[in-house]
N, C-alpha and C positions, 0 to 999 in steps of 0.2 A: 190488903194484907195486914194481919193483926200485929203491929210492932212488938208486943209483950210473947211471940209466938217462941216459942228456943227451937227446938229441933225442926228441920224444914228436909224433909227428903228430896232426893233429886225426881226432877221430875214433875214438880209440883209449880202451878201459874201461882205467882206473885203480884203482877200487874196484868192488868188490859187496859190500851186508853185508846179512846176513838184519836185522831186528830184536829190538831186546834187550828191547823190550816194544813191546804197540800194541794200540789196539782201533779197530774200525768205527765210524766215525759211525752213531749213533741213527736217524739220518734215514734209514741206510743197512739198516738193521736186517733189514729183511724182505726187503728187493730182494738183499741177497748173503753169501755164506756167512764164518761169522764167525772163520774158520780160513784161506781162500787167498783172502777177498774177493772168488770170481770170482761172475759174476752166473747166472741158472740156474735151474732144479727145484733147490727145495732142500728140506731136512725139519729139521723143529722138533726140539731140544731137548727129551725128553720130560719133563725132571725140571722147568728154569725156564721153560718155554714161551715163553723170548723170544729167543734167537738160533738161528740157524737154519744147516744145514751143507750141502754138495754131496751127501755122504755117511757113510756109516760109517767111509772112512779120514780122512776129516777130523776127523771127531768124536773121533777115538783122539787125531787126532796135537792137536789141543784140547786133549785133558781133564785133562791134568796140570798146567795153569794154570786152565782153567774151573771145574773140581772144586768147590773153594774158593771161587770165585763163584757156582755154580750154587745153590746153598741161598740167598744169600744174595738173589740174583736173583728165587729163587719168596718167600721174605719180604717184598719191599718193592713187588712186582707189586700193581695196574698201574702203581704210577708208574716212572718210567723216570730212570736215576740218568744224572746228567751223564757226557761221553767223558771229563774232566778227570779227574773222582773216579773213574772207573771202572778208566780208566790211570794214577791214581795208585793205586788198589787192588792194581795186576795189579804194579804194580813194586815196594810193599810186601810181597806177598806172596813175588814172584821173592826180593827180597833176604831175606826172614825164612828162606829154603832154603838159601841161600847161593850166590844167583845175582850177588853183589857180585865174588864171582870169576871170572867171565863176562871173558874177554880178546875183544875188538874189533880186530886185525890191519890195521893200515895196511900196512904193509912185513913185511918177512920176520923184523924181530925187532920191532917198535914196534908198542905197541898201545894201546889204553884202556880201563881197568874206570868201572864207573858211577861209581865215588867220584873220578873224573878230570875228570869234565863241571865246568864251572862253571858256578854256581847264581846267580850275581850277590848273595849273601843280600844285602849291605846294601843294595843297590841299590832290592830287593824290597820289604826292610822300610821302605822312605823313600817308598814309591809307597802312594798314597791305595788307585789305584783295584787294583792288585793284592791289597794286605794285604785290602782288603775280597773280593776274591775268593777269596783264600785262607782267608778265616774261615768264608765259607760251605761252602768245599768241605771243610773240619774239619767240618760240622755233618754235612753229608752221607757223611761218613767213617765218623760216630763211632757213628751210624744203622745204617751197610751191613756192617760189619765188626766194632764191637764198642772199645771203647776196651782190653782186654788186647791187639787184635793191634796196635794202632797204636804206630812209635816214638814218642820226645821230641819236641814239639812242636819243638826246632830243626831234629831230624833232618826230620820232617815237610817243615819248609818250605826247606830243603835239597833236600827231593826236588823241592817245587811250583817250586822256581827254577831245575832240571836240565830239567823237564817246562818252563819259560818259553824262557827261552833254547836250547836244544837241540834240540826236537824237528822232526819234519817231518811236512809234511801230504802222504801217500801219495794219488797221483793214480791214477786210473785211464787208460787212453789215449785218452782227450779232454782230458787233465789238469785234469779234474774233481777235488774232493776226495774223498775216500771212509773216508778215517778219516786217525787220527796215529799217532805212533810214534816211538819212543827209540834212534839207532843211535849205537854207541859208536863205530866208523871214522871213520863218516863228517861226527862231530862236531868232528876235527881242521881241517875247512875254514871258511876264513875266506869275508868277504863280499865285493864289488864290484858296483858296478851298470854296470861294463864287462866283466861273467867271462870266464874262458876257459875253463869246464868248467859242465856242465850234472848236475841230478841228476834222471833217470826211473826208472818203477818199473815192473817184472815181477810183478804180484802186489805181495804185500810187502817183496818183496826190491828193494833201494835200488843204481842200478848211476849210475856218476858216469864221463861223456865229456870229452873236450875236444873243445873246438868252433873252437879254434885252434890251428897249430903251436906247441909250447912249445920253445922252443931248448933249454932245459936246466932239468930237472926235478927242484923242487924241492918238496916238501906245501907249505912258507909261501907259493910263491908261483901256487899254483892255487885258483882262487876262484872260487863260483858268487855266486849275487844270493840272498838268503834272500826277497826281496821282492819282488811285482809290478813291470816294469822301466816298465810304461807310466805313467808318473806326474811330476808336477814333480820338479826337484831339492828342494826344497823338502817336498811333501809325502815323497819318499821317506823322505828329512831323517828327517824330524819324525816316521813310522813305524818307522824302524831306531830313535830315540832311546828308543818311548815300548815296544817291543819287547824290544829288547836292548841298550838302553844305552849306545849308540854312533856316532857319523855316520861316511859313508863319505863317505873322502879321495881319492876314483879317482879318474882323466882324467876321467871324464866330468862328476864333482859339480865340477871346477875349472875347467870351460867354461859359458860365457853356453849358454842356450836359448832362444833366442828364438823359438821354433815353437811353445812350447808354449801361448803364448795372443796368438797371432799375428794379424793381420786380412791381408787380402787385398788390394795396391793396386786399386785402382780402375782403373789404366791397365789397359787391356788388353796392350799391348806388352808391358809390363812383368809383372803378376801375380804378383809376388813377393810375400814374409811382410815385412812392415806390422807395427812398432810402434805400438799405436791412443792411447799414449801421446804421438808425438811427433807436432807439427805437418806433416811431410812422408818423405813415401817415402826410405827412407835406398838406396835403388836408384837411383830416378828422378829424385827431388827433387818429384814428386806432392806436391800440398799434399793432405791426407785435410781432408775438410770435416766440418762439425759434424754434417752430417744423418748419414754414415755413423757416426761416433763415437759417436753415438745409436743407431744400430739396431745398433754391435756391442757394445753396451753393454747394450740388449732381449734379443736372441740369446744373451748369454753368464749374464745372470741367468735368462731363461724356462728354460735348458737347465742350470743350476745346478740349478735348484729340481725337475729332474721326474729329471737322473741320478741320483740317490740313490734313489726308486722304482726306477727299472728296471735300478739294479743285483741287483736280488730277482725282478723278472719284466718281461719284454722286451715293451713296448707298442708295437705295429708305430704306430697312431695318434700316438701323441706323439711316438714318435720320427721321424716323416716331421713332424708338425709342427716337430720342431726343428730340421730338416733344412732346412726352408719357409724360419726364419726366418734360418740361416746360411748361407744361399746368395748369393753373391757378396759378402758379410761377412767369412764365417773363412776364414784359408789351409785348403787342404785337411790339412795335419799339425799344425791347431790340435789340441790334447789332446782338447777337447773334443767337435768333431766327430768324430775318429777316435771317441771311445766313442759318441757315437750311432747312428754308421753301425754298430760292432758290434753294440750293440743290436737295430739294424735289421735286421742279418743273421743275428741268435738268431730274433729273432721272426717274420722269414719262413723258415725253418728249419722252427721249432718250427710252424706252419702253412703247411706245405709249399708253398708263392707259390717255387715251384724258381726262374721267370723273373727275379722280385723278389730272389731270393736270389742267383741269380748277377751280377745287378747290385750288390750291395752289395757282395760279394765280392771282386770286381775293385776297388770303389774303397776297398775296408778295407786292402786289400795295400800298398800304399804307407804307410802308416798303422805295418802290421808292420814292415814293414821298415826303419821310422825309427827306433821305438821300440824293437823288438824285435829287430832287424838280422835277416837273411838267416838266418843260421844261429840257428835256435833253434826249440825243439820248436813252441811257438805256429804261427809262421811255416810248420816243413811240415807240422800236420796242417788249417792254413787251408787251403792250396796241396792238401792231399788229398780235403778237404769241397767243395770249388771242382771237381775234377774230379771226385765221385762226379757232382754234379749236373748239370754237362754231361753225363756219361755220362745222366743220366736224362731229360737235355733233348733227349736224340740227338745231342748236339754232340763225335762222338765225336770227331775230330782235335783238338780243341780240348781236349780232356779227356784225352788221351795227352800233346800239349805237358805243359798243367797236371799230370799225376801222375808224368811226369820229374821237372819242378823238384821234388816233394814228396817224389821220392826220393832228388836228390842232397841236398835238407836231413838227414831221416830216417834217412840212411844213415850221416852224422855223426852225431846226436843220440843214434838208437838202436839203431842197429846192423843188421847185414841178418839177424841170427836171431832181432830183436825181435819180441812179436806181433803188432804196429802194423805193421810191414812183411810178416810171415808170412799172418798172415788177413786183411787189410784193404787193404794199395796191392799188395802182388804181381798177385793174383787180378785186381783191376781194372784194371792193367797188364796181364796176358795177356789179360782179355775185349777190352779197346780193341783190341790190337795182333791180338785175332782180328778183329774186326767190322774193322779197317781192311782188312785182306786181304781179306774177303767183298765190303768195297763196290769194291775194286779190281781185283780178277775179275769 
């Protein structure tokens, strides 16, 4: 990106940077190949017999970093060594090569080598719960690699504080996690939980949009969210602090929220968001009486206690129960409910209740769009899962509107030669706009 550029429309790539290290989640191991992480027939590794490739040009273009792990891989089998230490492995070894001179290209002459990232060390070493994960992942270092190849324990934890603060968790296009990764570009951007620039991934390659016009373009002042945007001010807070060190100062941490654990008045005329705090409707002047105080007071602890379960697996049962007991309780853009209702909508998803699904659908989208605003990858590939399933409901007109909207998101976010747009909303865009012609003939 040309730094002298002024006007930058949304929508428009800024960056792309391959990575300067990265490996697959474990969890991810056998479902995709541990070279272009795409999913597929794959074939095993004959030497460690634990990760797995699309093919033989993967494996070539692998093995000059696998190599070196591969022995150490069939050594420690079955057990399975942490993504941490693994990628702290892969970056020890890049750099004992002389992969420290690896230039990262923001602009035409600006750039960052690994020794540019900040590590936060002292930050690191003042953290309880860090230091202690950093001691383990020495044990498991020291195990997998040998203590001649490992630096000085500062350089060490030098590296583990680059790997804290810096890295990114590479999505696949459900913006699923699928492994991490170290990119020296695109470590130049700072944070906001109001961004104007998004980062999606191609594979492993890291491409960063704006998702709003920039008048005039500058790196300091383009900013993504490093952290889930659905969240209090507060928790966010207290995740960037306990993360990387830092609160963010944006518009949006310097405005009230009051939606975010909101009640519903009781007037119907009215149905506005209700402080369950204050004696009366700051709308209406509705007096909120004790008995509802009490049941959103039920509502918000029953559904305290079962989110944290079904942030790990999506129980259509408790989450309709939760749903039972916040109904006519929480504003519809209480925090809370919005995550149930997502949950709701994984779980009839993942149990194909298409009917069920697209009812949650529809009332999770307001929900995006408060949190996540309009423009943001979440928001079009809800807007694209919404119209697959009309398409599978037969609801086709309904499901052309919906995979519009998903493209005029998408089209910002990711671009129109992304694969998310290429194999997935195009195709179901031309089927709709056939089957609409058939049923209009």
């Amino acid at each position: 990106m040309n730094e002298n550029r002024q006007f930058v429309e949304k929508g428009t790539t800024i960056l792309i940077a391959k990575p300067f290290s990265y490996v697959l989640s474990s969890k991810q191991i056998k479902n995709r190949c541990d070279n272009c992480l795409k999913s597929g027939k794959l074939l095993k590794c004959s030497g460690c017999h634990y990760v797995n490739y699309c093919n033989r040009d993967c494996q070539r273009d692998a093995w000059n970093i696998h190599k070196q792990e591969c022995i150490n891989l069939k050594r420690i089998a079955p057990r399975v060594i942490p993504d941490a230490a693994r990628l702290m492995a892969r970056i020890i070894v890049k750099l004992n090569s002389g992969g420290g001179e690896e230039k990262g290209y923001y602009s035409d002459h600006s750039f960052r080598k690994f020794k540019d990232l900040m590590s936060h060390y002292s930050d690191v070493k003042e953290d309880k719960r860090r230091m202690e994960h950093f001691t383990s992942l020495c044990g498991v270092l020291f195990e997998f690699m040998g203590k001649s190849e490992l630096p000085n324990p500062a350089e060490l934890m030098g590296i583990y504080g680059k790997i804290c603060v810096n890295s990114f968790n590479i999505l696949d296009n459900d913006m699923n996690s699928i492994g991490v990764g170290i990119y020296l570009s695109p470590s130049i951007l700072d944070h906001s939980c109001k961004p104007n620039a998004v980062a999606v991934f191609e594979g492993t390659k890291i491409i960063i949009r704006t998702i709003v016009d920039v008048p005039r373009f500058e790196w300091s002042q383009i900013k993504i969210s490093y952290i889930d945007l659905m969240n209090s001010r507060d928790t966010r807070q207290a995740e960037l602090m306990s993360t990387y060190y830092f609160l963010c100062e944006c518009e949006k941490c310097k405005e009230p929220e009051p939606l975010t654990e909101s009640a519903i008045c009781p007037e119907i005329s009215c149905s506005k968001y209700c402080d369950i705090n204050e004696n009366n409707c700051s709308h209406c002047g509705r007096e909120l009486s004790k008995e509802l105080v009490e049941k959103f007071e039920e509502a918000r602890d029953f559904t305290e206690n079962h989110l944290q379960n079904m942030r790990s697996m999506a129980y259509i049962d408790i989450s309709k129960m939760c749903l039972k007991k916040q109904k006519g309780v929480f504003h519809p853009l209480n925090l809370q409910h919005v995550r149930v209702l997502e949950s709701a909508f994984d779980a009839t998803v993942t149990l194909t209740y298409w009917e069920d699904a697209e009812n949650y659908a529809l009332q999770l989208i307001p929900g995006y769009l408060h949190y996540y605003e309009k423009i943001h990858p979440l928001t079009g590939l809800l807007y694209l899962l919404l119209g697959k399933i009309q398409m599978h409901l037969g609801k086709i007109k309904k499901a052309y509107e919906t995979l519009k909207i998903s493209r005029s998101i998408l089209l910002i976010t990711h671009g129109e030669k992304h694969s998310v747009l290429m194999e997935n909303l195009i195709p179901l865009l031309s089927q709709a706009i056939g089957e609409i012609r058939g049923i209009n003939n």
